[in-house]
C-alpha positions in Angstrom: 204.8 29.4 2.6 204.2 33.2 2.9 202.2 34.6 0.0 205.1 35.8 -2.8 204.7 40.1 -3.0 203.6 41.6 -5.5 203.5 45.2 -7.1 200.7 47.7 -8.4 201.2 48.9 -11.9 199.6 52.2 -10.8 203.1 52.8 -7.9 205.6 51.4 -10.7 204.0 54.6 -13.3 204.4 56.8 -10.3 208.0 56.7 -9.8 208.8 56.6 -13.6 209.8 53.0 -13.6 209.6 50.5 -15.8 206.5 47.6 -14.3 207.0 43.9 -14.3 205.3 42.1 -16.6 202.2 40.2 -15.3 203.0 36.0 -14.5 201.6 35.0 -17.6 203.1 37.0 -20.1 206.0 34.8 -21.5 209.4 37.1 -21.9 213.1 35.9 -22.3 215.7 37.6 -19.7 218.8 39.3 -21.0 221.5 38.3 -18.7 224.2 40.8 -17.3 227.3 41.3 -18.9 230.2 40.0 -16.7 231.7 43.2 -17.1 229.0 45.4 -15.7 229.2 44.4 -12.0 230.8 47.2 -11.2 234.4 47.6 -11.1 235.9 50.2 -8.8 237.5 53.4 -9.2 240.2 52.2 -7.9 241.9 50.3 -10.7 240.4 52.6 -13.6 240.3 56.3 -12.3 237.7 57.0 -15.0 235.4 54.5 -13.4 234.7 57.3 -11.0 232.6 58.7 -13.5 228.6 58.0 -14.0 227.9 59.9 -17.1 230.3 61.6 -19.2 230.7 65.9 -18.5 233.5 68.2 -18.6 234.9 66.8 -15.0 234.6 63.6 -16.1 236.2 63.7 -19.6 239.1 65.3 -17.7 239.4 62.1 -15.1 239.4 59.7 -18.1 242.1 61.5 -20.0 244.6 61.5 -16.9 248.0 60.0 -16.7 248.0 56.9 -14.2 250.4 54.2 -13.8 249.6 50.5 -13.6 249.0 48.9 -10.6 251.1 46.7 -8.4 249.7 43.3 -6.6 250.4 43.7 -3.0 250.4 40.8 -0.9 249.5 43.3 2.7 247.2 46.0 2.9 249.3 49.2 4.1 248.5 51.5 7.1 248.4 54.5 4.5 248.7 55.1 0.8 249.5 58.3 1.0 252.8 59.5 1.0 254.8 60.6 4.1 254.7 64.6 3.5 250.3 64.0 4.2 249.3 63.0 7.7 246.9 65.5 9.3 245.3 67.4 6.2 242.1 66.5 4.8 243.9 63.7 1.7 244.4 62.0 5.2 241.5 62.2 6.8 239.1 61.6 3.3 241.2 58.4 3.6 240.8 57.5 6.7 236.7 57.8 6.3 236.6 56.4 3.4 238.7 52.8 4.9 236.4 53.0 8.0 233.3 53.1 5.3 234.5 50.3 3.5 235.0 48.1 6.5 231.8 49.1 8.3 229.8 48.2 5.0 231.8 44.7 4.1 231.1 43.8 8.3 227.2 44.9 7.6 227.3 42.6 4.1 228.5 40.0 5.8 226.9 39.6 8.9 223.5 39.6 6.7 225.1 36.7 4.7 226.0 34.3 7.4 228.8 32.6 5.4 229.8 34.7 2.3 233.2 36.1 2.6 234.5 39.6 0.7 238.0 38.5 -1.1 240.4 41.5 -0.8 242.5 42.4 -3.6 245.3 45.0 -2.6 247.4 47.0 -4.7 249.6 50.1 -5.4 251.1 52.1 -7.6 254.9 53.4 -8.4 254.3 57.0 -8.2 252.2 56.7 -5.0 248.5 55.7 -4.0 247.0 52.1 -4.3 243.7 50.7 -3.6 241.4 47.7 -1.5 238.9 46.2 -3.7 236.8 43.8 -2.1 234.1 41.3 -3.8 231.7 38.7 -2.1 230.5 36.6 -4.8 227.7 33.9 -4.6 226.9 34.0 -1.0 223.9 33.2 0.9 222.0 36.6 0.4 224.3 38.4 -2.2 224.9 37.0 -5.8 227.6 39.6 -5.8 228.9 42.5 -3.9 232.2 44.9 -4.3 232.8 48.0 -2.1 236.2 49.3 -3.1 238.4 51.7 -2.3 241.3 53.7 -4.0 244.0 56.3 -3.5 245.4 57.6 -6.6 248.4 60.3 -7.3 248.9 61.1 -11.3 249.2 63.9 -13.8 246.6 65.5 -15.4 247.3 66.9 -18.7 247.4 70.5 -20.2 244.4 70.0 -22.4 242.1 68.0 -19.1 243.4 71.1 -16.8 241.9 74.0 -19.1 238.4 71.8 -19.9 238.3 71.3 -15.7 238.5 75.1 -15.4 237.3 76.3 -18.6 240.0 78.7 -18.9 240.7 80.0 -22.1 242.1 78.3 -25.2 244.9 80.6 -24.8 246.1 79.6 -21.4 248.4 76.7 -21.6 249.5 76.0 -18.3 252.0 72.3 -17.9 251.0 69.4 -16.1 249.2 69.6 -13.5 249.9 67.0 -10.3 246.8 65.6 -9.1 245.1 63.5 -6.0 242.2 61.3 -6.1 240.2 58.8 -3.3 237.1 57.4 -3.1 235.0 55.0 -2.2 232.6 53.1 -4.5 230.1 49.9 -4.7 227.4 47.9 -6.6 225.2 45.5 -4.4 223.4 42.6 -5.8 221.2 40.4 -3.8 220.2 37.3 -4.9 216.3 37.9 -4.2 214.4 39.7 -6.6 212.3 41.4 -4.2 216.0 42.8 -2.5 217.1 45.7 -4.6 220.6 47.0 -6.1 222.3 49.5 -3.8 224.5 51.6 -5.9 227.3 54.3 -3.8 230.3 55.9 -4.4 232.0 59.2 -2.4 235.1 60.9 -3.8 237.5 63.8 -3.4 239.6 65.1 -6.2 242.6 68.1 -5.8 245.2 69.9 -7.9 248.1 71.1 -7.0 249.3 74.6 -8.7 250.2 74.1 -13.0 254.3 73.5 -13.0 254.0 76.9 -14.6 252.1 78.7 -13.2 253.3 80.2 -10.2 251.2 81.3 -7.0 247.9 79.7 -8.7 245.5 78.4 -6.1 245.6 74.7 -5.0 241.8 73.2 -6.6 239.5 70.9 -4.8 236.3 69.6 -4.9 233.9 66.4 -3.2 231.8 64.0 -5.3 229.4 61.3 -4.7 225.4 59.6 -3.8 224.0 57.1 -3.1 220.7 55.4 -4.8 218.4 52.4 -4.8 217.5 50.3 -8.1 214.8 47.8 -7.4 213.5 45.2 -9.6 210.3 45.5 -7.7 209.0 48.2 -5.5 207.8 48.4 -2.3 207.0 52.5 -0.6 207.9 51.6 2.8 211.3 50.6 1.1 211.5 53.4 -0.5 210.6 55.9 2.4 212.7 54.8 4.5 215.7 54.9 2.2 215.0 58.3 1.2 214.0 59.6 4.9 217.8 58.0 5.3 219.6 60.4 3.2 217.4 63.5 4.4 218.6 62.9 7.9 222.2 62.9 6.9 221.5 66.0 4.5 219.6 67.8 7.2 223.0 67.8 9.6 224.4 69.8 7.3 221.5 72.2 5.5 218.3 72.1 4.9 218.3 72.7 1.5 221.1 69.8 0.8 218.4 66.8 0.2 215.9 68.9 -2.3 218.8 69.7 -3.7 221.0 66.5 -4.2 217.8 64.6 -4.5 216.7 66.4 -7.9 220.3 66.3 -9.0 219.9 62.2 -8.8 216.8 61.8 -10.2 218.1 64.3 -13.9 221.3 62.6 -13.6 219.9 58.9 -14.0 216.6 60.0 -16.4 217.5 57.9 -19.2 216.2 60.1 -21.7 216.4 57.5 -25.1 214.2 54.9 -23.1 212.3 58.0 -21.3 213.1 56.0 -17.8 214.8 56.4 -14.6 217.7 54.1 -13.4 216.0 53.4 -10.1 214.5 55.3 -7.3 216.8 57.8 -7.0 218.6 58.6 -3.8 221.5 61.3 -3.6 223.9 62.6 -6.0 226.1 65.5 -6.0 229.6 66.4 -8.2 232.2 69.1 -8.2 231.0 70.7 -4.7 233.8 73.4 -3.4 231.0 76.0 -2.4 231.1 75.4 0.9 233.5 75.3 3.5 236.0 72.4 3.4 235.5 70.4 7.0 232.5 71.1 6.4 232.0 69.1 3.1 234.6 66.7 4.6 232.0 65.8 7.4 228.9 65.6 4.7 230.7 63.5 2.8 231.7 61.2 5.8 227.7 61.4 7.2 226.9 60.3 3.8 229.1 57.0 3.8 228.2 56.1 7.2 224.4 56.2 6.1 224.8 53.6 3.9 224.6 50.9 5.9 221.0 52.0 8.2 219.7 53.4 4.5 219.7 49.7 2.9 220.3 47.1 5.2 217.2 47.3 7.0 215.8 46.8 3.6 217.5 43.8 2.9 217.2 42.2 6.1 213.0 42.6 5.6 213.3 41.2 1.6 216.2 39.0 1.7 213.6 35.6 2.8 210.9 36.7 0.6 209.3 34.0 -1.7 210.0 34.4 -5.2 209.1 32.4 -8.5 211.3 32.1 -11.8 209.4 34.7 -13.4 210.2 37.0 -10.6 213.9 36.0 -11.0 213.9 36.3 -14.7 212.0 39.9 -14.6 215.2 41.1 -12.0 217.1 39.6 -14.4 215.9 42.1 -17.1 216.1 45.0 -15.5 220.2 44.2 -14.3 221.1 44.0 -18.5 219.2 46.4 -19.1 220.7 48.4 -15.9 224.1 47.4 -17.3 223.7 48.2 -20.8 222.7 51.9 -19.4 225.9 51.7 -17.7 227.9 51.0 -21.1 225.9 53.6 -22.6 223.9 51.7 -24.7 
């Protein structure tokens, strides 16, 4: 049997994360709440959030309709009037994402199966959420999708925009899709993959006539390991620079910091994980542009983390190893709940 790997305390202190107790130190995990495997954005449109901020507090306080158990997928969920414009297309990526990761998942499984769950809605939209649960490789893994058409109120509108408590424009029609996933892998030496990629628009208030259409692209991706390994994490950092660099230099500095303040847990004065990727509200930049970031993005998920998994998935463990991954994915969950 290969030696079981092991990490330095001196590279946990350098990225900020919290170090494995040694083998003899006796601990008790805290298991993960059932809850906290992530559920997608597509059945709860506020799950699109990470952290509460203005945007967010306006996605949780919008009007959405229950969803509908479909027994077939559909070609589209968008409605007939959108075929070529970019609601379209940000669909179309986002399906092709979710398909090319699910293939990737299960390929490295050898056996486990994702179970699709599909659904829609009355007013329009719907969503694919797909879990593979207890496989081979993954204790459980859900890449999800969701299309989403509702009405945002008065009060979300002006805290969007920040306009002034004065201007009371009416409901204002909104669109919504993304993509989103957790990845858990049974071997504690295999880490947490977390990624989601979303696009959000507004049409004009009822009353407000001739006010501009507003848009805006959302998303990241980011690795949370139990136990760290740098050639693990170069490479899934070197990853996300190549996709960033396609697009501008400074993207990757950039997004990069914007991950790491985002998931600094200030109360427990720790990061989530290793960072990766984030970025929220981006309209600065030419539309087809971000439309083609945002797609590079998604499709370098799967050469970002799989390589990964593929090198970790075999690697001896003990139950202490087990138990200290075990830690870190309530504690990871309790951050989550905002504990």
């Amino acid at each position: 049997m290969r030696p079981t790997a092991t990490l330095s305390a001196s590279s946990s202190l350098n990225y900020g994360f919290p170090i494995p107790p040694s083998s003899s130190t006796s601990f008790t995990p805290t298991p993960s709440p059932t809850n906290c495997y992530f559920h997608p954005s597509a059945k709860k449109f506020s799950s699109l959030r990470f952290k509460p901020n203005k945007r967010n507090i306006t996605r949780s306080a919008v009007s959405i309709e229950k969803e509908i158990p479909e027994t077939e997928r559909p070609i589209t969920f968008l409605r007939e009037s959108e075929g070529a414009d970019v609601r379209a297309r940000f669909e179309k990526m986002i399906r092709d994402a979710q398909d090319s990761v699910c293939a990737a998942i299960e390929a490295v499984d050898k056996g486990g199966k994702f179970k699709e769950d599909v659904w829609s809605r009355p007013g329009g939209g719907g969503g694919i959420s797909r879990v593979l649960q207890d496989g081979a490789v993954w204790e459980k893994a859900g890449v999800n999708v969701s299309v989403v058409y509702g009405v945002m109120p008065p009060e979300a509108y002006r805290a969007a925009k920040a306009s002034p408590a004065d201007q009371k424009p009416g409901p204002v029609p909104f669109f919504a899709a993304g993509i989103s996933s957790v990845l858990h892998p049974k071997n504690p030496f295999a880490p947490t993959l977390h990624f989601n990629y979303r696009y959000f628009e507004t049409d004009a208030p009822q009353d407000v006539p001739g006010a501009p259409r507003q848009w805006w692209f959302g998303g990241g991706t980011d690795l949370t390991p139990a136990y760290i390994f740098d050639e693990d994490v170069k490479h899934f950092h070197s990853t996300q620079k190549k996709a960033c660099d396609k697009f501008d230099p400074t993207f990757y500095p950039r997004f990069k910091k914007w991950c790491d303040d985002y998931f600094y847990i200030k109360h427990r004065g720790e990061r989530r994980g290793l960072g990766g990727i984030f970025f929220d509200d981006l309209n600065d930049y030419d539309q087809e542009m971000l439309l083609s970031f945002a797609t590079e993005c998604a499709n370098s998920v799967v050469p970002a983390y799989i390589p990964i998994i593929e090198k970790r998935k075999d690697t001896p463990f003990t139950d202490h190893h087990k138990a200290w991954q075990q830690l870190r994915r309530g504690a990871l969950c309790r951050i989550q709940l905002g504990l």
